[in-house]
N, CA, C and O atoms as a Tripos MOL2 file, in Angstrom:
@<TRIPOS>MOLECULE
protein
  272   271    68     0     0
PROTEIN
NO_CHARGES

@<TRIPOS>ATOM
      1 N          15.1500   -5.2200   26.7830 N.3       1 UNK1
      2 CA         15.2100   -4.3850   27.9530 C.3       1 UNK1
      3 C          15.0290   -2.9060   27.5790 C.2       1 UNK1
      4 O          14.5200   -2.1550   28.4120 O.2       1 UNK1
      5 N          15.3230   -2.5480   26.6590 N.am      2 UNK2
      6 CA         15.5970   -0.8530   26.2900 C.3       2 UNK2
      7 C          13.6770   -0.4640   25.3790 C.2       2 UNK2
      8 O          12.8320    0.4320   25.3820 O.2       2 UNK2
      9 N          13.8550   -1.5550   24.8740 N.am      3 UNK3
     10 CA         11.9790   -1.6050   24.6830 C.3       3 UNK3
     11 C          11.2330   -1.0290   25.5180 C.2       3 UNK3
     12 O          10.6670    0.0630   25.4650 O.2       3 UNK3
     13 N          11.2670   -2.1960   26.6690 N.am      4 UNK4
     14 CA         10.3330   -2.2630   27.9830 C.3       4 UNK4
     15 C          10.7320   -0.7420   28.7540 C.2       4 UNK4
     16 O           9.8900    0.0810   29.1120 O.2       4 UNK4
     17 N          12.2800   -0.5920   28.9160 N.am      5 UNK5
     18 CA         12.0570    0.5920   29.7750 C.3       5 UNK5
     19 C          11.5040    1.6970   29.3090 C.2       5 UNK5
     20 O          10.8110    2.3360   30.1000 O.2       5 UNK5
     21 N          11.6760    2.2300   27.8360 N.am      6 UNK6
     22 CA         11.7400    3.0960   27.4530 C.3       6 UNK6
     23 C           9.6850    2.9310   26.9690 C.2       6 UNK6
     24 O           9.1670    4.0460   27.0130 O.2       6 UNK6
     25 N           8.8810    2.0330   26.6590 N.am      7 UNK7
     26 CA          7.4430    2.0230   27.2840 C.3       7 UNK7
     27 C           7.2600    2.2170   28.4600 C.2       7 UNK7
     28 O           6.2100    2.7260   28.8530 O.2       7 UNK7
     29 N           7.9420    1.9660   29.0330 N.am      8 UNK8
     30 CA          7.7190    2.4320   30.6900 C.3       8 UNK8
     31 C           7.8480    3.7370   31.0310 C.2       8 UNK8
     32 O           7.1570    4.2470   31.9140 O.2       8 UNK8
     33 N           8.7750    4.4010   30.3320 N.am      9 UNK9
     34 CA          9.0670    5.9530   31.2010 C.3       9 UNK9
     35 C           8.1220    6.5720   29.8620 C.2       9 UNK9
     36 O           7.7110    7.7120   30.0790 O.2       9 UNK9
     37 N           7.7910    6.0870   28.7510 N.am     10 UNK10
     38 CA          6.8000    7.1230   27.7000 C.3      10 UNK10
     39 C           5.7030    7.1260   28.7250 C.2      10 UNK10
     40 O           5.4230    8.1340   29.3730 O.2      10 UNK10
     41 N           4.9870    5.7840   28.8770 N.am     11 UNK11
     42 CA          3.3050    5.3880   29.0770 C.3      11 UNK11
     43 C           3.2930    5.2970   30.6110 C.2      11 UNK11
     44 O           2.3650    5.7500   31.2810 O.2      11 UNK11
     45 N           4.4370    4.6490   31.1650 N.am     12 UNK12
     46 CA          3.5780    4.9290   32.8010 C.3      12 UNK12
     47 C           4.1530    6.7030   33.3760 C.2      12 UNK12
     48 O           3.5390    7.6920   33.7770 O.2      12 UNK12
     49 N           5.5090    6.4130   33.1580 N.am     13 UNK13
     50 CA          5.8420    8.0760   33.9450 C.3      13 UNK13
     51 C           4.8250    9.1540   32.9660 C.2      13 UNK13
     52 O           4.0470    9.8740   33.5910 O.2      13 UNK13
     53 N           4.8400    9.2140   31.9830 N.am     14 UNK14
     54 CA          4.1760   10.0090   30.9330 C.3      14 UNK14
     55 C           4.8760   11.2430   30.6510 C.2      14 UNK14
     56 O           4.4330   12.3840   30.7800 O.2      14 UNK14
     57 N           6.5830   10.7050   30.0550 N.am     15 UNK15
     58 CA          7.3190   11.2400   29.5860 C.3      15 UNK15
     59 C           7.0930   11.3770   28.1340 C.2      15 UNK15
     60 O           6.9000   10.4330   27.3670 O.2      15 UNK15
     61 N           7.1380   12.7650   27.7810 N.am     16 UNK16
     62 CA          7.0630   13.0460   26.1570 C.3      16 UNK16
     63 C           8.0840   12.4180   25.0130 C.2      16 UNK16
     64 O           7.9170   12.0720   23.8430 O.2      16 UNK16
     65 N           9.4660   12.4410   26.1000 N.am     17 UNK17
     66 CA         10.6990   12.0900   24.7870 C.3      17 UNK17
     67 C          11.7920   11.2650   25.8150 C.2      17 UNK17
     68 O          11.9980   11.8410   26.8830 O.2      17 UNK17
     69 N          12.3860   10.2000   25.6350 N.am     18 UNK18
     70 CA         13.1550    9.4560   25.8270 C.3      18 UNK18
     71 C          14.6610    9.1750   25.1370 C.2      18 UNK18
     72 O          14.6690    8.1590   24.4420 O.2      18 UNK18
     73 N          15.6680    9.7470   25.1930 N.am     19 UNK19
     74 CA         16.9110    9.8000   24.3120 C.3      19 UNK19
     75 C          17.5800    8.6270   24.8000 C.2      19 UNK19
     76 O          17.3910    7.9040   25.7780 O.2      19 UNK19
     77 N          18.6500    8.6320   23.5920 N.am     20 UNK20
     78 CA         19.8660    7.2710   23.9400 C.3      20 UNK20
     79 C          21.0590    7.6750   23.2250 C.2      20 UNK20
     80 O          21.0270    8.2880   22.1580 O.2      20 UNK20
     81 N          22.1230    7.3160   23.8370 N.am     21 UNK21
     82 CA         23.1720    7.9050   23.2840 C.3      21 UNK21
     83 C          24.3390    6.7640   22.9850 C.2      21 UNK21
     84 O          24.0400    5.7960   23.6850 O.2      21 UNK21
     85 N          25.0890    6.5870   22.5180 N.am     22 UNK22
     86 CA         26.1110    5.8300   21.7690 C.3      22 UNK22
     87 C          27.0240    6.1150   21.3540 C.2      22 UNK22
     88 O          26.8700    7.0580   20.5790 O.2      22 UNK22
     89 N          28.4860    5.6390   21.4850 N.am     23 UNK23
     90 CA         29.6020    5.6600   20.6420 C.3      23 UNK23
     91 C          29.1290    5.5900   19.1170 C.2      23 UNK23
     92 O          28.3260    4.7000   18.8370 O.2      23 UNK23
     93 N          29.5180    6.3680   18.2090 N.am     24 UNK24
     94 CA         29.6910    5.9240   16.7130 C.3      24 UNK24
     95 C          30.9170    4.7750   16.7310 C.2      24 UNK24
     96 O          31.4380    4.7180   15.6180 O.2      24 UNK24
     97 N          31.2010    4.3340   17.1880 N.am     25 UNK25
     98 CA         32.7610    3.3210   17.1240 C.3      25 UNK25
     99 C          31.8570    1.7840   17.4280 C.2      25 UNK25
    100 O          32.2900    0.6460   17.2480 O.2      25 UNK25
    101 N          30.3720    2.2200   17.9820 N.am     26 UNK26
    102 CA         29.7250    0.6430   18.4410 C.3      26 UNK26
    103 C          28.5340    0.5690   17.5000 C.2      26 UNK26
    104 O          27.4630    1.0320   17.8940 O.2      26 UNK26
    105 N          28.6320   -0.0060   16.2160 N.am     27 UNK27
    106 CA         27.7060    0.2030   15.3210 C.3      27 UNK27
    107 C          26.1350   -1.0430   16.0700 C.2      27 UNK27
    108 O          24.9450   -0.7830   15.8910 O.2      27 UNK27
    109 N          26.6680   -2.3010   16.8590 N.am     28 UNK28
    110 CA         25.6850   -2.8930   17.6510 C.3      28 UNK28
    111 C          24.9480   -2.0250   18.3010 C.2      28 UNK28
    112 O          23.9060   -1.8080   17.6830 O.2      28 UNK28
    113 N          25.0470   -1.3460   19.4240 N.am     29 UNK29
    114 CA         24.3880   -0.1500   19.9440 C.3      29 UNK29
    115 C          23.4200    0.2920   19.0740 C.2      29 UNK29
    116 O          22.2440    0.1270   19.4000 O.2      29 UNK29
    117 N          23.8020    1.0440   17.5930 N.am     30 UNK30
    118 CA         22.8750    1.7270   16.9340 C.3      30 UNK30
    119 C          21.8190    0.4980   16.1830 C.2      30 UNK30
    120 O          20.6860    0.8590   15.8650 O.2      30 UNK30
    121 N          22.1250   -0.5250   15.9990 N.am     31 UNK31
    122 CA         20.7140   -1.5000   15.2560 C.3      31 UNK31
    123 C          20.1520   -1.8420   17.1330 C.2      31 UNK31
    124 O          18.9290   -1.9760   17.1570 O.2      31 UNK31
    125 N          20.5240   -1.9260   17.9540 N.am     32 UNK32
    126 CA         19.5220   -2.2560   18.9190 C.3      32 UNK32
    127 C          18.5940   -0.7070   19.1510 C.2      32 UNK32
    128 O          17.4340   -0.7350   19.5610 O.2      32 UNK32
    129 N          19.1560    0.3050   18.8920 N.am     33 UNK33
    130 CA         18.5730    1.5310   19.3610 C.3      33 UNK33
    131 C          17.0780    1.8350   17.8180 C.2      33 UNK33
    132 O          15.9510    2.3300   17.7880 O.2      33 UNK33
    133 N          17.7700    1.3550   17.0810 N.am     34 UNK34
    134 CA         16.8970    1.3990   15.9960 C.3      34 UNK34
    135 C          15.7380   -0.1190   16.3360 C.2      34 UNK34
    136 O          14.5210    0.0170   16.4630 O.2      34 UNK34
    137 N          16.3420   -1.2540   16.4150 N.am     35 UNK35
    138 CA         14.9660   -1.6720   16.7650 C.3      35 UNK35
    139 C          14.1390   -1.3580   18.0210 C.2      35 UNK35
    140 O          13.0470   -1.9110   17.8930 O.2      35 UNK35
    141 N          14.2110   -0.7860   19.0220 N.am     36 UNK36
    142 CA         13.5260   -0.3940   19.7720 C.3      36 UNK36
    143 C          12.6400    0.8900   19.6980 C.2      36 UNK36
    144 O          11.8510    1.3420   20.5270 O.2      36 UNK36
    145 N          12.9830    1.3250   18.5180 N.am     37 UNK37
    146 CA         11.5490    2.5710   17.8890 C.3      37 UNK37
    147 C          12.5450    3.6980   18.2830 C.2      37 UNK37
    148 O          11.9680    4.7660   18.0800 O.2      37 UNK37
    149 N          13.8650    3.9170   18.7860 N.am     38 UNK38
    150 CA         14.6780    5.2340   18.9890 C.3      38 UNK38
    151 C          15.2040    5.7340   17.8060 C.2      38 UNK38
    152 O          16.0040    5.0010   17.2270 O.2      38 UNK38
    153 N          14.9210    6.9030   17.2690 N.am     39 UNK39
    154 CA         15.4510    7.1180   15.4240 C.3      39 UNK39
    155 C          16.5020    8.0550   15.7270 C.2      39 UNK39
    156 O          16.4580    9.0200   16.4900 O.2      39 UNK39
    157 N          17.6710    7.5360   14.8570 N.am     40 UNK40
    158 CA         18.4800    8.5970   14.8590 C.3      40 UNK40
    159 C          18.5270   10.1170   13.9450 C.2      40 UNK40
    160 O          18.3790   10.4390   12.7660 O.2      40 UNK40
    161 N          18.8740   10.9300   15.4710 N.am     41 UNK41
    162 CA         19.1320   12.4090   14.9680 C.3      41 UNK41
    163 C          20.0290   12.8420   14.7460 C.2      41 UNK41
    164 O          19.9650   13.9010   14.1220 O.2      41 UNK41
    165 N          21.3810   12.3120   15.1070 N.am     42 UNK42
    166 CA         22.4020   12.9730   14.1680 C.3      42 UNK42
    167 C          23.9510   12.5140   15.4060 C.2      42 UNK42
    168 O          23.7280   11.8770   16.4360 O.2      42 UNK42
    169 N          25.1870   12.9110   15.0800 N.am     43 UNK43
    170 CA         26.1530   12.8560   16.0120 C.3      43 UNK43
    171 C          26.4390   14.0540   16.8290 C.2      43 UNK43
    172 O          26.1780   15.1580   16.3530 O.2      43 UNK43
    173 N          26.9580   13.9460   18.0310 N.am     44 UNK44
    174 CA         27.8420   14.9320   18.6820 C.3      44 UNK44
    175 C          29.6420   14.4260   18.7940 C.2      44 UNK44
    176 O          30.3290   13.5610   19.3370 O.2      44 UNK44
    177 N          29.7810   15.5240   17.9540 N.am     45 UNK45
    178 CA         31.2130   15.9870   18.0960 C.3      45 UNK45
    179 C          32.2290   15.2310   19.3780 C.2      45 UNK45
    180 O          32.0600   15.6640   20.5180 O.2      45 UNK45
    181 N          32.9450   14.4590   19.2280 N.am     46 UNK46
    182 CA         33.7750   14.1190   20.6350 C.3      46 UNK46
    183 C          33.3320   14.6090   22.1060 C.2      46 UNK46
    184 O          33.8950   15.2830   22.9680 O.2      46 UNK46
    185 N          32.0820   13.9780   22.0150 N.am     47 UNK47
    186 CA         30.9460   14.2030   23.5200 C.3      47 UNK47
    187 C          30.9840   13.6630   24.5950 C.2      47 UNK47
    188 O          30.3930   14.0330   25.6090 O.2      47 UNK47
    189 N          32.0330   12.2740   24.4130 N.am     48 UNK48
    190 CA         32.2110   11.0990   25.7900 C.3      48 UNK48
    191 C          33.6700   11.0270   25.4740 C.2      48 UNK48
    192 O          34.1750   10.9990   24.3510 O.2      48 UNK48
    193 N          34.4590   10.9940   27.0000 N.am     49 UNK49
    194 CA         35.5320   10.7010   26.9810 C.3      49 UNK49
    195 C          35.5970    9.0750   27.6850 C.2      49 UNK49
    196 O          35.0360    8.8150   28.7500 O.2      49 UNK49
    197 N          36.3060    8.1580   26.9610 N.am     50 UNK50
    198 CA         36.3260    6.7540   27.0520 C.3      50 UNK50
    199 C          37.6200    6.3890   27.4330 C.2      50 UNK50
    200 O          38.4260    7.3190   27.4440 O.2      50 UNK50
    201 N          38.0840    5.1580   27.7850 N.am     51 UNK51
    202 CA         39.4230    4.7870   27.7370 C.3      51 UNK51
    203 C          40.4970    5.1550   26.9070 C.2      51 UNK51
    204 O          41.6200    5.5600   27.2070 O.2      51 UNK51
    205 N          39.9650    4.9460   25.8000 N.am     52 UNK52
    206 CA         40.5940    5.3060   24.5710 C.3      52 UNK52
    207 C          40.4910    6.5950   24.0720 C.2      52 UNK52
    208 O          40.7690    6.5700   22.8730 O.2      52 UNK52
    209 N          40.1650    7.9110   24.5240 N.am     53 UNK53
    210 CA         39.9650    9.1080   23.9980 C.3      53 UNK53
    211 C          38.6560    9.1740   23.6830 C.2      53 UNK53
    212 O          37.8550    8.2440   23.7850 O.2      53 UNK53
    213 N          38.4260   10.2920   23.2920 N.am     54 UNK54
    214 CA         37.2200   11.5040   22.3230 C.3      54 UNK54
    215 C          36.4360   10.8360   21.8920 C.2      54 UNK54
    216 O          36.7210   10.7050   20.7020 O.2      54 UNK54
    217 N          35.2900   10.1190   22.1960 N.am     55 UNK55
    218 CA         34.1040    9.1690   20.8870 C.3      55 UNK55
    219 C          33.0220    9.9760   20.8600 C.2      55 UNK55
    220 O          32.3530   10.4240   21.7910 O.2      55 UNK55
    221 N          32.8900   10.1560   19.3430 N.am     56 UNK56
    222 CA         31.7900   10.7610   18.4270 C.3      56 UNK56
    223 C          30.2750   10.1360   19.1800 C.2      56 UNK56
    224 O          29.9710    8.9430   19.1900 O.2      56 UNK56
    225 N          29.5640   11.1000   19.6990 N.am     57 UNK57
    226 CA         28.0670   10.0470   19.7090 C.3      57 UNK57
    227 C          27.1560   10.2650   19.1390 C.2      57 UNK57
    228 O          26.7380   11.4150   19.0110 O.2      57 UNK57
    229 N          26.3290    8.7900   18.4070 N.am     58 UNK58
    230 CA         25.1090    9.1670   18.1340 C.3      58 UNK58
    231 C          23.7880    9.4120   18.7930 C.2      58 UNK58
    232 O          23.4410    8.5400   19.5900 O.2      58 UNK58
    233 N          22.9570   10.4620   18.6120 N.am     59 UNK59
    234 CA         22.0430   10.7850   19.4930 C.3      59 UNK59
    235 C          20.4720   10.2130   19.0810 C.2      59 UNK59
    236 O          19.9310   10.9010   18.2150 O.2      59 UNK59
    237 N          19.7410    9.1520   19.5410 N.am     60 UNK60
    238 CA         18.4660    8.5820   19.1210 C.3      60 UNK60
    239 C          17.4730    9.1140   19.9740 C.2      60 UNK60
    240 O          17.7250    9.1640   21.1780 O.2      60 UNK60
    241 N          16.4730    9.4870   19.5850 N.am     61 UNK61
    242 CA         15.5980    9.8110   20.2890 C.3      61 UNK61
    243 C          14.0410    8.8260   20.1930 C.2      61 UNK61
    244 O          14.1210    8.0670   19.2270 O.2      61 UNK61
    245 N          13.1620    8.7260   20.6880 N.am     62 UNK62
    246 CA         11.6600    8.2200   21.2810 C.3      62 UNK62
    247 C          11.1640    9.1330   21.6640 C.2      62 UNK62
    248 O          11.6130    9.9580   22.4600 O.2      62 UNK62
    249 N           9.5640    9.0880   20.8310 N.am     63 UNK63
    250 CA          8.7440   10.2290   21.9680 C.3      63 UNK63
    251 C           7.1910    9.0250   21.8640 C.2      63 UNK63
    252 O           7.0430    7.9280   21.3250 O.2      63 UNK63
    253 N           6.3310    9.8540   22.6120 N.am     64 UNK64
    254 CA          5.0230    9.1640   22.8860 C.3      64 UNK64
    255 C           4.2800    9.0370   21.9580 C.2      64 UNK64
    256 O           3.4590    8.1250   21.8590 O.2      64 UNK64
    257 N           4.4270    9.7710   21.2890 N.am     65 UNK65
    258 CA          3.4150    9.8660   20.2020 C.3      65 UNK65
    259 C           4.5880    8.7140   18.6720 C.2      65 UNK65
    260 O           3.8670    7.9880   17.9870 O.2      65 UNK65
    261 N           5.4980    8.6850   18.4640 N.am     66 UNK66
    262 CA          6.2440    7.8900   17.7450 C.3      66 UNK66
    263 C           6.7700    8.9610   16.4520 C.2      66 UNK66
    264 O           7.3610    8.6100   15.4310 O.2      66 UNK66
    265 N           6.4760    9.9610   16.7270 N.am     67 UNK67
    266 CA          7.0710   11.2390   15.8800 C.3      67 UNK67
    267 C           8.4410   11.5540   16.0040 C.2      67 UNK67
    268 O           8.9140   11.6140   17.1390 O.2      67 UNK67
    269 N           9.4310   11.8470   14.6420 N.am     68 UNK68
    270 CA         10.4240   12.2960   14.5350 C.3      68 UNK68
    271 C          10.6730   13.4620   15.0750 C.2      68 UNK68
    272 O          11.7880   13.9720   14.9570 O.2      68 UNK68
@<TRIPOS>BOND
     1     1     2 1
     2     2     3 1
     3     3     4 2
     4     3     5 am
     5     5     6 1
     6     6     7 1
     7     7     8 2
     8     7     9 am
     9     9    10 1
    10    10    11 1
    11    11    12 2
    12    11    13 am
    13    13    14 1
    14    14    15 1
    15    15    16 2
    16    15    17 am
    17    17    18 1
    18    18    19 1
    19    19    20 2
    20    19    21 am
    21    21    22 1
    22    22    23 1
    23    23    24 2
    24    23    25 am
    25    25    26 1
    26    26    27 1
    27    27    28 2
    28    27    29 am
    29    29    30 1
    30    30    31 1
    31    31    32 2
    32    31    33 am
    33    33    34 1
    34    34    35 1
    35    35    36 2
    36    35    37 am
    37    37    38 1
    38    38    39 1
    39    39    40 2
    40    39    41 am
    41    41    42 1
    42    42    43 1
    43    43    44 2
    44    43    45 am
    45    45    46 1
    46    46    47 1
    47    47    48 2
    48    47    49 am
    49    49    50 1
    50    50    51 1
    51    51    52 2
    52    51    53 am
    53    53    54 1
    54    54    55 1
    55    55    56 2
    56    55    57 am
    57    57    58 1
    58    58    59 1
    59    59    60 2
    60    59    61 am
    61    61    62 1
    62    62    63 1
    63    63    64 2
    64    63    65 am
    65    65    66 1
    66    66    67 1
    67    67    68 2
    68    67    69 am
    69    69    70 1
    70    70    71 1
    71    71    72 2
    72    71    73 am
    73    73    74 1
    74    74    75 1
    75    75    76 2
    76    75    77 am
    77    77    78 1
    78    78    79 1
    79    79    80 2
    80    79    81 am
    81    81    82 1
    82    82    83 1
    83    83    84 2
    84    83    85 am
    85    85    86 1
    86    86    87 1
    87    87    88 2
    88    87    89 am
    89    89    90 1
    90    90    91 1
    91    91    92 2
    92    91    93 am
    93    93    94 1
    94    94    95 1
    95    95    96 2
    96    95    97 am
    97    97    98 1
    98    98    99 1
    99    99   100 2
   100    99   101 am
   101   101   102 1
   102   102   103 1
   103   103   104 2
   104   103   105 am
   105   105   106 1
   106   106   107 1
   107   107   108 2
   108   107   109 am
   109   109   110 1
   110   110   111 1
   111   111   112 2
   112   111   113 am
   113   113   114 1
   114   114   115 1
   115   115   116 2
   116   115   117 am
   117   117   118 1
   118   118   119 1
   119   119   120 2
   120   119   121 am
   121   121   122 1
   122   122   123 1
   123   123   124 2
   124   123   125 am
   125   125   126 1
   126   126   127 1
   127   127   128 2
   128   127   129 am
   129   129   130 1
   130   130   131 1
   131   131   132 2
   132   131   133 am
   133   133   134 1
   134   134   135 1
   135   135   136 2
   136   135   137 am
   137   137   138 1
   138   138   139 1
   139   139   140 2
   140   139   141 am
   141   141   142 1
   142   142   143 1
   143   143   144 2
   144   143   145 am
   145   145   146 1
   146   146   147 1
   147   147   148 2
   148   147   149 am
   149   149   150 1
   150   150   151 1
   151   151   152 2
   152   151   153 am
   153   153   154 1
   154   154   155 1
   155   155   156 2
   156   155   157 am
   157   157   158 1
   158   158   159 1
   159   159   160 2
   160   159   161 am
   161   161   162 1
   162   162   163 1
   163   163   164 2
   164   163   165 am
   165   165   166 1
   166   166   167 1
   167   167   168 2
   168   167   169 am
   169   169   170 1
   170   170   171 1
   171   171   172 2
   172   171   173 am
   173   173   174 1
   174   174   175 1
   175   175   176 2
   176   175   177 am
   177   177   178 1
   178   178   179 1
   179   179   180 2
   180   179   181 am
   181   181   182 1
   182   182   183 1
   183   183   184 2
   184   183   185 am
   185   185   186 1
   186   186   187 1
   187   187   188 2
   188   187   189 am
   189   189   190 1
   190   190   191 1
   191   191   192 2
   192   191   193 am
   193   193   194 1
   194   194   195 1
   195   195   196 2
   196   195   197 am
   197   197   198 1
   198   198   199 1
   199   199   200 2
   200   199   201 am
   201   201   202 1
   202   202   203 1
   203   203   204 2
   204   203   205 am
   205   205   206 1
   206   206   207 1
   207   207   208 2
   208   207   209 am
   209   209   210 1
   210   210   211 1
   211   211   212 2
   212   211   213 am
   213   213   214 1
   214   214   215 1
   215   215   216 2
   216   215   217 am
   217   217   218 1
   218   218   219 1
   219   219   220 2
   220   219   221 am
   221   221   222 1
   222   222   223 1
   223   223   224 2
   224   223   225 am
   225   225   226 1
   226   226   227 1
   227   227   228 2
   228   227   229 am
   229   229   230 1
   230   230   231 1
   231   231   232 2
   232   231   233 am
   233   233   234 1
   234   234   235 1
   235   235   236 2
   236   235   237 am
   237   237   238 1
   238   238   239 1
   239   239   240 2
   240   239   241 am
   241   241   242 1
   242   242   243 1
   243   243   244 2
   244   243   245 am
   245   245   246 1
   246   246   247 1
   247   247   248 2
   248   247   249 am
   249   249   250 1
   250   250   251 1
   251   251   252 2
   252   251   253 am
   253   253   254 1
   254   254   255 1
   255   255   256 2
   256   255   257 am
   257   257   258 1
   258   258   259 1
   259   259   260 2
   260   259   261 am
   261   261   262 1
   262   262   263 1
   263   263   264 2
   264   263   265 am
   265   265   266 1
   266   266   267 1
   267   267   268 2
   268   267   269 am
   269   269   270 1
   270   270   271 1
   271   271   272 2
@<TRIPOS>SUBSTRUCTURE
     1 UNK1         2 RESIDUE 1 A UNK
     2 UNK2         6 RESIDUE 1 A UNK
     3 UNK3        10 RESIDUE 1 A UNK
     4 UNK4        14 RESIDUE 1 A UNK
     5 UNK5        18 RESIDUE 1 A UNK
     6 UNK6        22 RESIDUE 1 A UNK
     7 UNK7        26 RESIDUE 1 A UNK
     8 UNK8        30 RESIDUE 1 A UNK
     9 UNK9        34 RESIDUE 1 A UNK
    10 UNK10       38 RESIDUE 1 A UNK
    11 UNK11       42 RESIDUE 1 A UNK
    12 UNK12       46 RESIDUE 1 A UNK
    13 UNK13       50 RESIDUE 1 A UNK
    14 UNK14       54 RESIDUE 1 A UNK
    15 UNK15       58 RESIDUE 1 A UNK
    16 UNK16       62 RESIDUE 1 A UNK
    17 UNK17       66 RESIDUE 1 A UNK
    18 UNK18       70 RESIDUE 1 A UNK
    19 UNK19       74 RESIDUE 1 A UNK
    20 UNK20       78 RESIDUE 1 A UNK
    21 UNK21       82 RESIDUE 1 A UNK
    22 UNK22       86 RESIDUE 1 A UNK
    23 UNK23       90 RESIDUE 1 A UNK
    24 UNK24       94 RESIDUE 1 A UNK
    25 UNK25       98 RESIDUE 1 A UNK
    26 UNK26      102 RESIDUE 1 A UNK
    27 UNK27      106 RESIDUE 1 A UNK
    28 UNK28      110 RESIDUE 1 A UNK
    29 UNK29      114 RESIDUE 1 A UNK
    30 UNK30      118 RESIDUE 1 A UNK
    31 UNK31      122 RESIDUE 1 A UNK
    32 UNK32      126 RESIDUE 1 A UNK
    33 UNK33      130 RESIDUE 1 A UNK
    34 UNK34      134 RESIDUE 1 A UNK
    35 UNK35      138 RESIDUE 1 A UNK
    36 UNK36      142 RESIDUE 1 A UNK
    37 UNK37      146 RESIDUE 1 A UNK
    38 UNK38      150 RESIDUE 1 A UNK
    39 UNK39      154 RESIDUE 1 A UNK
    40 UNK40      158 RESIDUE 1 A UNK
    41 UNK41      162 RESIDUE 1 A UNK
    42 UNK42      166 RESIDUE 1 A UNK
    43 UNK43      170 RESIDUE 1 A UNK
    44 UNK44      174 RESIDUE 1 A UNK
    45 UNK45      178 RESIDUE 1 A UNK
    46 UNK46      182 RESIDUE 1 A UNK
    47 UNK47      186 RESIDUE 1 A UNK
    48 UNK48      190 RESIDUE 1 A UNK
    49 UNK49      194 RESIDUE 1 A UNK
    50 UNK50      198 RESIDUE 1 A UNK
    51 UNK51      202 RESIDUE 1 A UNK
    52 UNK52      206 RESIDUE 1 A UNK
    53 UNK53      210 RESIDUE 1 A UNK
    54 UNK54      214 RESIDUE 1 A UNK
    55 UNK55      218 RESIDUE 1 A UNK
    56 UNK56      222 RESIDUE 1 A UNK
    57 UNK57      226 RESIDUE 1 A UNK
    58 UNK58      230 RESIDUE 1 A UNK
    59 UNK59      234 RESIDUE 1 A UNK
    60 UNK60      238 RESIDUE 1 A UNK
    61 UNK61      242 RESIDUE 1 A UNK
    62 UNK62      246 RESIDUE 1 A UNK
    63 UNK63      250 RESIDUE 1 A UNK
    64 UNK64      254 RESIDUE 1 A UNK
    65 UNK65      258 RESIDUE 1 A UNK
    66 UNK66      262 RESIDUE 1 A UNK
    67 UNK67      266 RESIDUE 1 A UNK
    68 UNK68      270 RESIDUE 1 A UNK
């Protein structure tokens, strides 16, 4: 699903860059974000507040061209 949408908003909307964001606490999240061509750029600091408090996120990005 995160494949397909994220070809969809590059190639039909003809969006340049597509982000995804994640708990660092859900390491599943980050291998699905990595197989779908989203590379990770780095964390933000206690960026989402969750049930449980403050979670670190990692930030993946996609662009059209498949450039870092």
């Amino acid at each position: 699903m995160v494949i397909g949408l994220s070809r969809w908003a590059l190639n039909d909307l003809g969006l340049h860059r597509v982000e995804l964001a994640h708990s660092v606490a859900n390491p599943a999240s980050c291998r699905v974000a990595d197989k779908a061509g989203f590379r990770l750029e780095g964390a933000k600091h206690r960026a989402l507040l969750h049930a449980d408090g403050w979670h670190d996120m990692h930030l993946h990005a996609r662009t059209r061209d498949g450039r870092p």
